[in-house]
C-alpha positions in Angstrom: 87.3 127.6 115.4 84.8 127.5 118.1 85.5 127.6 121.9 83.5 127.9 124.8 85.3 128.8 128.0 84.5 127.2 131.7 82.9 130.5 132.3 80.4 129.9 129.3 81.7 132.5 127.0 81.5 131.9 123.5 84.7 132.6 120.9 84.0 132.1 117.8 87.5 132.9 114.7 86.7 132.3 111.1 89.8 131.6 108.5 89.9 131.7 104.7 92.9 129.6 104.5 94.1 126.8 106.9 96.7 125.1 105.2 99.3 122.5 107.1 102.6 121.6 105.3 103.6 117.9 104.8 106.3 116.1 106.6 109.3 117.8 104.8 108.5 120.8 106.7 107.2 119.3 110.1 103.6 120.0 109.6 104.1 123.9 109.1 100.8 126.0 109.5 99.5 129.0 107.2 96.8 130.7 108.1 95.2 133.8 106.8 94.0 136.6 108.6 90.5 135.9 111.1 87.8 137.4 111.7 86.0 136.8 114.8 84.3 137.6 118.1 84.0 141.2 118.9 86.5 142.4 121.7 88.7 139.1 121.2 92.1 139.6 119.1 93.7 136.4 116.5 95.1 133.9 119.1 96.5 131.5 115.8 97.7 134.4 114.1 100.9 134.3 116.4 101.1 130.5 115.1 101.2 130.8 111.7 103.9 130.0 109.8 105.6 128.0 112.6 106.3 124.3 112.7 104.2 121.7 114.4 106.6 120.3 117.7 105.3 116.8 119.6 107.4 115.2 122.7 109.7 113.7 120.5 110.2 116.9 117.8 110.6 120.2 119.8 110.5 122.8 117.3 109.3 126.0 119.4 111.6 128.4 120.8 111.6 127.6 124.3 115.2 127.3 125.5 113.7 125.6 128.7 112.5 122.9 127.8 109.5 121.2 124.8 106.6 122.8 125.3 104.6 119.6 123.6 106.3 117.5 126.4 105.3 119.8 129.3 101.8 120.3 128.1 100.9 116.9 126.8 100.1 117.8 123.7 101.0 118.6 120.1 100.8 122.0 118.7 102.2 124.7 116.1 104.2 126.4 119.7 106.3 129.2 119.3 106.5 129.7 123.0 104.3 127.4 125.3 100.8 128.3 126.8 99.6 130.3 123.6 96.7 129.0 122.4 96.6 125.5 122.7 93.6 124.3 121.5 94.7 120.4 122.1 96.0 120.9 125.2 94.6 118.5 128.2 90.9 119.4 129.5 90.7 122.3 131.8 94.5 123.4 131.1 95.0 126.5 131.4 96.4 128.9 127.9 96.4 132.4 126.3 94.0 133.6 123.8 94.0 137.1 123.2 96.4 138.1 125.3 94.4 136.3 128.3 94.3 133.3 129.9 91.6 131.2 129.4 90.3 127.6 130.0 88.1 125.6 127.7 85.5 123.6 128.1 84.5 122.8 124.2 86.3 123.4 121.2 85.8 122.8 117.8 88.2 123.3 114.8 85.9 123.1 111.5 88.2 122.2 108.2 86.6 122.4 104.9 88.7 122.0 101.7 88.3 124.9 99.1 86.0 124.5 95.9 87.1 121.8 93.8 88.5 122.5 90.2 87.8 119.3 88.8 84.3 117.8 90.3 84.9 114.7 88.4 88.0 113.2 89.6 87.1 115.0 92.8 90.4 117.0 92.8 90.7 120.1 95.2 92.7 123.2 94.9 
């Protein structure tokens, strides 16, 4: 994942596994453990293994409300504003423990090494 803030800081996490669940289990994330920019703490770390919640499929655990409703956007929320990477431009969200607002980000997928380069399976 790479952000740059509206300040022009760089953030920069690293993951060896980004894996998202099928439908049976609403789109659940697992994520290993980052590594990243120095003085910065995981901000996905709090996500993983939580459900992915839209408008219309509230799975966080605000009694409020759906966060995906209030912030326009679908995301693996356990509690809204923490680290929504989707949200709407400029909005506002922790990362790190911080509030922050982005200006660019970028969330790189690659699969792992295939087992079977001929019929182009992946683990």
């Amino acid at each position: 994942i790479d952000m740059k803030t509206t300040s022009g800081a760089h953030i920069n996490w690293t993951y060896q596994e980004f894996r998202v669940d099928g439908p049976e289990d609403n789109y659940r994330l697992h994520i290993s453990q980052g590594e990243g920019t120095t003085g910065t703490t995981d901000g996905m770390a709090y996500h993983n293994n939580w459900p992915f919640s839209t408008h219309d499929r509230d799975n966080d655990t605000n009694s409020n409300g759906n966060c995906a409703a209030t912030y326009k956007a679908g995301w693996w929320y356990r509690f809204c504003r923490h680290t929504i990477l989707n949200a709407p431009h400029g909005s506002s969200f922790s990362w790190s423990n911080r509030s922050i607002r982005l200006s660019d980000v970028e969330m790189k997928v690659r699969p792992k090494a295939c087992t079977a380069a001929a019929s182009r399976q992946c683990d």
